[in-house]
C-alpha positions, -999 to 999 in steps of 0.1 A, spaced: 0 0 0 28 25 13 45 16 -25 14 25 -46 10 53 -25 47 64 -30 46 57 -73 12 77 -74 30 106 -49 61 104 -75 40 104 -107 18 134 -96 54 150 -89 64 142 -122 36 154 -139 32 187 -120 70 191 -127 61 185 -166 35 209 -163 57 236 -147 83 236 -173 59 235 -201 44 266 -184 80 285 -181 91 273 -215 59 289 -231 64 320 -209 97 322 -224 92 315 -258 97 349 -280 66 362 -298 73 377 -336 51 395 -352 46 392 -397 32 418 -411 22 416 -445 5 434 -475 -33 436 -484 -27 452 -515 -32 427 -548 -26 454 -573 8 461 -593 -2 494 -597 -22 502 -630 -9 470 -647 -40 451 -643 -13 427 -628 -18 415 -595 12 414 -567 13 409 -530 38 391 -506 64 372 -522 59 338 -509 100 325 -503 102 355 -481 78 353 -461 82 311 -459 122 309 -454 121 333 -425 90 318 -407 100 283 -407 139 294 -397 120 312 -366 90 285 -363 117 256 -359 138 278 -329 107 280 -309 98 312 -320 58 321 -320 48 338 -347 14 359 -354 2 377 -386 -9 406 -393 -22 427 -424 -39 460 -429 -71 447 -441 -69 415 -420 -79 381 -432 -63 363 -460 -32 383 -476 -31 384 -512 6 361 -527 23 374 -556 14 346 -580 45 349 -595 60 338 -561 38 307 -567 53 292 -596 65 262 -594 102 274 -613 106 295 -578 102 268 -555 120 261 -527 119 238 -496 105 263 -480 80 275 -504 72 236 -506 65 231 -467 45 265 -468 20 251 -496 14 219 -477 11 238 -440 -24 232 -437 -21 248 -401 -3 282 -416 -31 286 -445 -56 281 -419 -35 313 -400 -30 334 -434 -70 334 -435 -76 346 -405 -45 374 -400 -52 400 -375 -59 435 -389 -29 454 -382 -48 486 -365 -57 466 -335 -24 450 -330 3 466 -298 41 463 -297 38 456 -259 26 416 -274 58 409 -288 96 408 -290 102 417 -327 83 429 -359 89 412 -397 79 424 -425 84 400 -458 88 419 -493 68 412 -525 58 445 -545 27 450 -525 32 466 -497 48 495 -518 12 504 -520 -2 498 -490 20 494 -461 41 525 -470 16 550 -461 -1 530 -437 -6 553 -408 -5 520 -383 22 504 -400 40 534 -394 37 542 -357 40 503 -349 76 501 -365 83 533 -346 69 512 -313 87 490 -317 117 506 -326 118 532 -293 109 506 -270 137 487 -277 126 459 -303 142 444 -334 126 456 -367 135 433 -396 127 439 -433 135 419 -469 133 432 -502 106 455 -512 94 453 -473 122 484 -462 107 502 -484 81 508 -458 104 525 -436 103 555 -462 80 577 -433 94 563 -404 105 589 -382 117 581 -343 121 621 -327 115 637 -361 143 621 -377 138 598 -404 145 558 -385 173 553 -415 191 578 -416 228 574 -405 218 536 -405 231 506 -428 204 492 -449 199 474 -480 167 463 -501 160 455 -535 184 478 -557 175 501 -589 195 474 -607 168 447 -595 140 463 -602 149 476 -639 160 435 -645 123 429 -638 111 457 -661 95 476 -634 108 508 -624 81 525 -644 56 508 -625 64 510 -587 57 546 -573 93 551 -565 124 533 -564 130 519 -529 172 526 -535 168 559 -544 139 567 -513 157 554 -487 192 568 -493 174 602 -500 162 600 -465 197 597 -451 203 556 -453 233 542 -459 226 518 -484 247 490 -499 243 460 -516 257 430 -529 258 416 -566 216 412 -583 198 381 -569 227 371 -543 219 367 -502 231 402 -488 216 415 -453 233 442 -428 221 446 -391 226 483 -376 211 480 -341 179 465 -341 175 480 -376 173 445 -396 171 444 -435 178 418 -465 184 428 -502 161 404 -521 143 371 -518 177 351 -518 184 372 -486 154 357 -466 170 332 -441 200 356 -433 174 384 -421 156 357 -401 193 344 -390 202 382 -380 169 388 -363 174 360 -342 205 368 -331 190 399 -316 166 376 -300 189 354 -281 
């Protein structure tokens, strides 16, 4: 009797323990937050664009996979709009692969939280992926714009790939645009005139930030280039997706 007594005291122990630690490590997990474009329109086209699907896939499965929690969130809430050019199957990757059979992250992309009602105080760190979209949306979004600067004075990484910098073009922390005197990169002049489509986008994202006092560089067309000034976190172009996420979590840590 005393020994069934003693195995259920021990198991309860055990469990309780189990419990504990699950608790703590879920207390301590780190809490990112993806915002991405509503916008489907490449400007007067009669093309449609959105979020390029390798960035936002490589840097939320290199975070998912650390124990990283993500949310998402979009100005219009509910499901974002992917660049179907993003989609085809000749710009696969493993990641792009795992993200179209994640049943549990389409379920999320349907249902993202609209970015208005969303507070810095909820997480660590703020992502933003690229894709052409957000040139039109996200750039003059009013709470896209004080929520990087949130994040930003309290202390918090902001990360950015590709076009997504671009939406740092009216960030100012203390009247002062958030770039300037800083290291960044994004997708270059050179980039976008390879694509044909620096007559489309309402300005080139090279040209905006370094007018606004960045300190842009950038590596050869197409090839993985990211600097990190502070908590100031950006990547060239869709190649430079996993050394963002890699840079961002270093800030984590």
């Amino acid at each position: 009797m005393k020994k069934i007594a003693l195995f259920a005291i021990t198991a309860f122990t055990a469990v309780s323990f189990s419990a504990l630690a699950q608790k703590s490590n879920k207390k301590g997990m780190k809490k990112v937050l993806f915002v991405v474009t509503s916008n489907d329109k490449l400007g007067n086209t009669g093309e449609k664009t959105g979020f390029w699907s390798e960035e936002f896939a490589a840097p939320y499965y290199e975070l998912l996979d650390q124990g990283v929690e993500i949310t998402i969130a979009s100005p219009l809430g509910g499901q974002p709009p992917i660049d179907p050019k993003s989609a085809d199957p000749a710009s696969a990757t493993e990641d792009t692969k795992r993200f179209d059979a994640d049943q549990v992250l389409q379920e999320k992309l349907k249902n993202t939280l609209k970015l208005s009602t969303v507070n810095q105080k909820d997480y660590d760190a703020v992502f933003y992926p690229g894709g052409h979209g957000p040139l039109w949306d996200l750039v003059e979004d009013k709470s896209s714009i004080a929520l990087i600067e949130a994040f930003y004075t309290h202390n918090k990484p902001v990360a950015f790939v590709c076009h997504a910098p671009a939406v740092l073009k009216n960030v100012k922390v203390k009247g002062e645009y958030l770039v300037k005197g800083k290291k960044i990169t994004g997708f270059t002049n050179a980039e976008e005139e390879a694509v044909g489509l620096t007559k489309v986008v309402p300005f080139l994202l090279e040209d905006a930030l370094a007018s606004n006092g960045g300190i842009f560089s950038k590596g050869p067309n197409w090839q993985p280039y990211a600097v990190a000034d502070g908590l100031l976190i950006t990547g060239q172009n869709p190649a430079s997706s996993k050394l963002v996420a890699g840079k961002l979590l270093q800030e984590l840590k």
